[in-house]
C-alpha positions in Angstrom: 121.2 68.8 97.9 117.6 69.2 96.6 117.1 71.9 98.7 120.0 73.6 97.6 119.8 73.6 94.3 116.1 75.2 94.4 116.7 78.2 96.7 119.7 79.4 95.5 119.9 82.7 94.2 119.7 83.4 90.2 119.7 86.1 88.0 115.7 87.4 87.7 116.2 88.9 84.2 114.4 85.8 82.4 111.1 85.7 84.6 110.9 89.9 84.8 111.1 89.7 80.5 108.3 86.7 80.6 106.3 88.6 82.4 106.2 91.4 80.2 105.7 89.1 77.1 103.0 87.4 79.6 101.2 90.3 80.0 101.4 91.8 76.5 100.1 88.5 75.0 97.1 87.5 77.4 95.8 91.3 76.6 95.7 90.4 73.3 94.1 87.4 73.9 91.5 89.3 75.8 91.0 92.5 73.4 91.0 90.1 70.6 88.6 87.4 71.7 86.2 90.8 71.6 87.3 91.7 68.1 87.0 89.1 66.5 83.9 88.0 67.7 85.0 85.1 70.3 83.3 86.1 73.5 79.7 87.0 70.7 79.5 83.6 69.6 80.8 81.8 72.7 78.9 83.8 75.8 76.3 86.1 74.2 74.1 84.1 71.5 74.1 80.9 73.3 70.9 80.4 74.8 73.1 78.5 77.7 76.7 77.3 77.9 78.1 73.7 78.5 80.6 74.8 81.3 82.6 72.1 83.1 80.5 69.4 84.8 80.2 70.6 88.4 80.7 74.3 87.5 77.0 75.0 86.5 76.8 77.5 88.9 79.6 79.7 87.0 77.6 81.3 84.1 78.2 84.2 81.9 77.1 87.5 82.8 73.8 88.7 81.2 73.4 90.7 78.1 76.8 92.5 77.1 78.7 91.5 80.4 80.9 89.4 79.3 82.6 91.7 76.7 83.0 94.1 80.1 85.0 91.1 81.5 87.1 90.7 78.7 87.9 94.4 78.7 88.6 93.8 82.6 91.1 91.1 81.8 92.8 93.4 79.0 93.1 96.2 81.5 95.2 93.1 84.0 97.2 92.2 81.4 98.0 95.7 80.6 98.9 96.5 84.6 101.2 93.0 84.4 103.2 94.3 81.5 104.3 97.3 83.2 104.3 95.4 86.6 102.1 97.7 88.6 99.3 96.2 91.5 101.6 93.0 89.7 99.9 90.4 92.7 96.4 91.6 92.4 96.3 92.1 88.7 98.1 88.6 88.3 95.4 87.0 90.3 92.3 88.7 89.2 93.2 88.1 85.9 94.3 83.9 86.9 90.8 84.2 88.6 88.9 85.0 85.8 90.6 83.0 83.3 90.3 80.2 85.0 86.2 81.4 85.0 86.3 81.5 81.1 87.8 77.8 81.2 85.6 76.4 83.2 82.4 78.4 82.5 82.1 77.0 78.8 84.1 74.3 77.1 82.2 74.1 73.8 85.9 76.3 72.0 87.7 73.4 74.2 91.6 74.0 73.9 94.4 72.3 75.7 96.3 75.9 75.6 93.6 77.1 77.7 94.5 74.9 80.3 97.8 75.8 80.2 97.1 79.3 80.3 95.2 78.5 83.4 97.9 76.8 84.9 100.0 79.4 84.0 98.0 82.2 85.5 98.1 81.1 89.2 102.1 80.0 88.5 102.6 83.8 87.9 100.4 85.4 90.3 102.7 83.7 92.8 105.9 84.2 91.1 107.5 87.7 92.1 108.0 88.8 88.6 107.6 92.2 89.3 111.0 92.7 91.6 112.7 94.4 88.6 111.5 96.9 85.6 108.1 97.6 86.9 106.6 100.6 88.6 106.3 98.5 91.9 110.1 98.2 92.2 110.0 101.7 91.1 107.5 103.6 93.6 109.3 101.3 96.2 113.1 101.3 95.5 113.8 98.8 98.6 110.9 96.3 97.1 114.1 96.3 93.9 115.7 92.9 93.2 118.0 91.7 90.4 117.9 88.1 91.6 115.0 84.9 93.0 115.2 81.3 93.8 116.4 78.9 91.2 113.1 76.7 91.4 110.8 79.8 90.1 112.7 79.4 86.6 112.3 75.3 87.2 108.5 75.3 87.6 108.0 76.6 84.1 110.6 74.1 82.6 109.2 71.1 84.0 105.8 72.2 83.2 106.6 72.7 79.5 108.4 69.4 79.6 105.0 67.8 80.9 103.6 69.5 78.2 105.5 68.4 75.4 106.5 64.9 76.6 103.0 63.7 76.8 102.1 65.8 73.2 104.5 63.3 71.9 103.8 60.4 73.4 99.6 60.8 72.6 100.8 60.9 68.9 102.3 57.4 68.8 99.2 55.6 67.7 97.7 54.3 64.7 95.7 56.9 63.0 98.8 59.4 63.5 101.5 57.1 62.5 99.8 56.5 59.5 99.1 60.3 58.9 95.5 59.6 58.3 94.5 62.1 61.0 97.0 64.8 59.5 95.2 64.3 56.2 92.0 64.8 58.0 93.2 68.0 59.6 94.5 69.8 56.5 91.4 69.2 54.4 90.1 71.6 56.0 93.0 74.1 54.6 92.3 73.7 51.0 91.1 77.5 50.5 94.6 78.7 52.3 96.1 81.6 50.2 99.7 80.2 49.0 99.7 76.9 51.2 96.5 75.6 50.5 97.7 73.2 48.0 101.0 72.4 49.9 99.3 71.0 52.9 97.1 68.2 51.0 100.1 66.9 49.6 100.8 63.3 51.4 105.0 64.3 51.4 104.0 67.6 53.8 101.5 65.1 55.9 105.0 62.7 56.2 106.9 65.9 57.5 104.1 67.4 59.7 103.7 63.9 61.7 107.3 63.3 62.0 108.2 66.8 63.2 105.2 66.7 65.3 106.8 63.7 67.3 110.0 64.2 67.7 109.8 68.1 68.3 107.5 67.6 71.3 110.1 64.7 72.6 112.9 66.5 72.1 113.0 70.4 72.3 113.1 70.9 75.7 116.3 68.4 76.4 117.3 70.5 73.0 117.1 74.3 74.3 118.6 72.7 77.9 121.7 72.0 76.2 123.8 74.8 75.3 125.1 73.1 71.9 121.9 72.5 70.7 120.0 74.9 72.2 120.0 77.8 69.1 118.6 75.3 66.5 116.2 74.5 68.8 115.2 77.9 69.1 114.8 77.7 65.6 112.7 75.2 64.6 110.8 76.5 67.3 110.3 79.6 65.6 109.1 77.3 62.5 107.2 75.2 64.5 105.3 78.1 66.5 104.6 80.2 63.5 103.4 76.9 61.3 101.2 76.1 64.3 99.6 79.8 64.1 99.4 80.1 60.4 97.8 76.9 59.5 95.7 76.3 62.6 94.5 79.9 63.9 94.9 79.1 67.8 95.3 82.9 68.9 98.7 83.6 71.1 100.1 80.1 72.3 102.1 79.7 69.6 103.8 82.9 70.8 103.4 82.4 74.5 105.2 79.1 73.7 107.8 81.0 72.1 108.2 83.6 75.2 108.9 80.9 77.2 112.2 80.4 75.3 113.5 83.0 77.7 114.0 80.5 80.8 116.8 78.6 79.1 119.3 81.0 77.3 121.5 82.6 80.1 120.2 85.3 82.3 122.7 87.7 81.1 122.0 86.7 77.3 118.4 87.9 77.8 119.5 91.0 79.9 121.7 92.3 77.4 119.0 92.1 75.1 116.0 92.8 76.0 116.9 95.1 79.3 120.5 96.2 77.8 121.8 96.7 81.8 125.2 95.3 82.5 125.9 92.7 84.8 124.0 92.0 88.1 125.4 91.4 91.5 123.7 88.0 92.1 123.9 87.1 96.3 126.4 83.9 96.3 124.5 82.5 99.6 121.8 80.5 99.7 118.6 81.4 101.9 116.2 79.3 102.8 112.8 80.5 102.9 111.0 80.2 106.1 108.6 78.0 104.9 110.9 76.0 102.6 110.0 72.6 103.7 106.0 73.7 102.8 107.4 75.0 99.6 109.4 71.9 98.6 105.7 69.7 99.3 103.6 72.0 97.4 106.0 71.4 94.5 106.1 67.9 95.2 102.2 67.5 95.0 101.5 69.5 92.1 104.1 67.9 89.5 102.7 64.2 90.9 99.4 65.7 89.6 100.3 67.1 86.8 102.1 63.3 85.6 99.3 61.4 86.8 96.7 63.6 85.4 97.3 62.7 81.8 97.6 59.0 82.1 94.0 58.7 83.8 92.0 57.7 80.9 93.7 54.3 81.0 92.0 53.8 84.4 88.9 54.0 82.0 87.8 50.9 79.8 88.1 51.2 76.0 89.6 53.6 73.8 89.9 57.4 75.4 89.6 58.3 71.4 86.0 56.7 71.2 84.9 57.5 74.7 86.8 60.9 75.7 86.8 59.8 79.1 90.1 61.2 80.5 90.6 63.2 77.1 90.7 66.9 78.6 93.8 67.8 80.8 95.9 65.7 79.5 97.4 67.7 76.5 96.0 65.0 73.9 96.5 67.7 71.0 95.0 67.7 67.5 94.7 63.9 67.7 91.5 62.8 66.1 88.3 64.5 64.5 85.2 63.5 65.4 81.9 64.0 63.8 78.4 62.6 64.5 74.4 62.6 64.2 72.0 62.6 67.4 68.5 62.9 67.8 67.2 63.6 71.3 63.5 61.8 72.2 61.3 63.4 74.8 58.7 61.3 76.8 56.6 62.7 79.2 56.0 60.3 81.9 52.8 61.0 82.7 51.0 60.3 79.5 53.9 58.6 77.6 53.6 61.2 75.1 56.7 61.6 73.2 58.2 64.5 70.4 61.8 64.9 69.2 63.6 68.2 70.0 64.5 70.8 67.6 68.2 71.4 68.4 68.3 74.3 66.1 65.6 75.9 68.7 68.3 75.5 71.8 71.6 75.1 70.4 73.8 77.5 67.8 76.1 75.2 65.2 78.9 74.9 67.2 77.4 73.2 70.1 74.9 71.2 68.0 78.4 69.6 66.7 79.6 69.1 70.0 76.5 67.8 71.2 76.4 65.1 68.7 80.3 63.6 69.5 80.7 64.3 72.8 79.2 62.3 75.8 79.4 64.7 78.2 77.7 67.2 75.9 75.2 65.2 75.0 74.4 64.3 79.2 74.5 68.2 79.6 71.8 68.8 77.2 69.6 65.6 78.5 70.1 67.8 82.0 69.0 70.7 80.4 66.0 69.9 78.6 64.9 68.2 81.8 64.8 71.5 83.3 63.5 73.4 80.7 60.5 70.9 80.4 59.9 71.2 84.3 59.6 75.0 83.5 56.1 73.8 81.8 54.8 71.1 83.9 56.3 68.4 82.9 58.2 65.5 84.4 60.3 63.7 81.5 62.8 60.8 80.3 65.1 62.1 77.1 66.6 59.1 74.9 69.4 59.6 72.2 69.9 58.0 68.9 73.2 59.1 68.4 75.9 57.4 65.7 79.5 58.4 66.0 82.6 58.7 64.1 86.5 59.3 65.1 88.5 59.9 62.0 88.0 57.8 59.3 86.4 54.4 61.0 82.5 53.9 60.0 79.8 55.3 62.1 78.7 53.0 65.1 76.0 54.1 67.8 77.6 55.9 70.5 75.2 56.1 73.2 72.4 53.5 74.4 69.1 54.7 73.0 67.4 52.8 75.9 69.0 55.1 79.0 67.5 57.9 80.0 70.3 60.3 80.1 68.0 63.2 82.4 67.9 60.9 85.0 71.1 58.9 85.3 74.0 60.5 86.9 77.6 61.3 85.9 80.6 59.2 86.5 83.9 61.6 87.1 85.5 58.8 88.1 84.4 55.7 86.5 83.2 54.4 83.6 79.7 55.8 81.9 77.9 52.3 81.1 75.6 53.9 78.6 78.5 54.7 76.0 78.7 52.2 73.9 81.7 50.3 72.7 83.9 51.1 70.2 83.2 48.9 67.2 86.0 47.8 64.7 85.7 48.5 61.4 
């Protein structure tokens, strides 16, 4: 039964428009991380990057290479639109996407992940069967139709997405709407809106709507009856989302992906205005559909277990951030601190306290000050840095922390020596303190 309700054939006309809106969209992210200054301040005046623990190797290209990668990535998303070289395109791009993810993580969004995730789902997904200028420079290559589980993929994924969105927001500082307050503060100076979004009536709305459209819109746009108001408070949702909080093309990528659930022929007769397709009535199973059926299997177990591991971790993942990333904890808290890094030579037991303004740019000096893992990072590179000279050394931090509105409590143990103690993946990093009630 299973079997045959993945591999039978469906209409093609939703993933072949995706992919066009796919590949118009991540060349815009790529052009326009260049213009407006993105890949400058992220890859190019850092001194060094804080990539992903375990990915140290991956580094930014010197001087102005990175803007050539960007440009390189543009060019892919340009050949995906019009479906041309679609496999090596698709993956060259999912390959170097997934370098800009993991190479730095100081501009740390949850839609990067997804677009990650994404990438490699296309790159294997034959998107370019139909309207492209492979099925064109090879006529036999031509199909109107693919398996039913290619269109499934992307609507669990989204429901993933969304469910656990939801579900991250039923906690204290959100049902309260403290941290919504906290969030539009920062949109005072907002032409028109500015003054909308402090009032404590719009905070109500915003954490309501947040909520239940994350619970709901994906059951909503399944179900025919419901599915066109869905669609629109999508489009407000979407467009709110990329007004108010400036996070590049998701909010429209999210709104591409609409096309999987209207009817294939809906979508055909209006974005590829052909009549109706010939769809084979048979069901074919792949020779390999047994390997394709585990693959599936294994990646949506990882993809549900993935966000529930930080309650594997001791304390609160809003104090800690152990388990945070991955696990599409969205625009849940704000976090702000103060650190101080002490350096003691162990030779002489001379000591001096670093100048972050002499390693760091704003950005990551904020990061380094909230964030564990930034702050071990740092403790790792100083350590080297110092080594460059001579010496052998032990770096302490007095660092105070803050999560929304509670009071500032010490973060991390001044007494450990963060160069020289190792990072826990998988359990529990002693030297962060506890979280303190107010």
């Amino acid at each position: 039964m299973l079997n045959q309700f993945l591999f039978k054939k469906i209409d093609n006309a939703q993933l072949v428009v995706f992919r066009i809106f796919y590949g118009l969209l991540i060349c815009a992210e790529a052009f326009g991380a260049i213009a407006t200054g993105w890949v400058r301040r992220t890859f190019i005046e850092p001194k060094f990057t804080f990539s992903f623990i375990g990915f140290e190797w991956l580094q930014p290209l010197p001087g102005n290479g990175m803007y050539i990668y960007f440009v390189v990535m543009g060019i892919m998303g340009i050949l995906i639109t019009i479906g041309y070289k679609y496999r090596f395109s698709a993956f060259t791009f999912a390959f170097m996407w997934a370098g800009v993810y993991l190479m730095q993580k100081t501009s740390y969004n949850n839609h990067y992940y997804l677009l990650m995730l994404l990438g490699f789902i296309m790159a294997m997904f034959p998107a370019h069967r139909d309207v492209s200028l492979d099925s064109k420079l090879n006529p036999d290559f031509r199909s109107h139709s693919m398996s039913n589980y290619f269109r499934w993929i992307i609507i669990l994924q989204l429901f993933i997405v969304y469910t656990y969105a939801s579900i991250a927001k039923l906690y204290g500082d959100w049902l309260d709407f403290s941290i919504i307050e906290i969030l539009m503060s920062g949109k005072k100076d907002y032409y028109l809106i500015g003054d909308l979004l402090q009032q404590k009536w719009v905070h109500k709305i915003i954490g309501f709507f947040g909520i239940f459209f994350d619970l709901l819109v994906v059951p909503a746009l399944l179900w025919k009856p419901t599915r066109n108001i869905a669609f629109i408070f999508s489009i407000f949702f979407h467009l709110f989302n990329s007004i108010v909080f400036q996070i590049g093309i998701f909010p429209y990528l999210s709104l591409a992906f609409i096309v999987f659930f209207y009817e294939p022929q809906t979508i055909r007769n209006i974005f590829l205005k052909k009549k109706k397709v010939e769809i084979p009535q048979e069901i074919s199973f792949p020779k390999y559909s047994k390997w394709i059926v585990s693959a599936l299997g294994i990646y949506f177990v990882i993809q549900v277990l993935l966000p529930l591991r930080h309650h594997t971790f001791p304390d609160d993942v809003l104090w800690t951030e152990e388990g945070h990333r991955l696990s599409w904890r969205m625009m849940l808290r704000s976090r702000s601190g103060n650190i101080r890094f002490k350096v003691v030579n162990k030779e002489n037991g001379k000591s001096e306290y670093v100048k972050l303004n002499d390693h760091l740019t704003k950005k990551q000096k904020r990061k380094v000050a909230c964030y564990p893992d930034f702050a071990w990072q740092f403790a790792q590179y100083l350590k080297k840095e110092y080594a460059k000279k001579g010496e052998d050394i032990q770096v302490f931090a007095i660092n105070k922390v803050r999560v929304n509105q509670s009071k500032f409590s010490e973060f991390i143990d001044p007494k450990v020596d963060l160069a020289n103690v190792p990072w826990k993946h998988f359990s529990h990093n002693e030297w962060i303190r506890p979280s303190q009630s107010d």
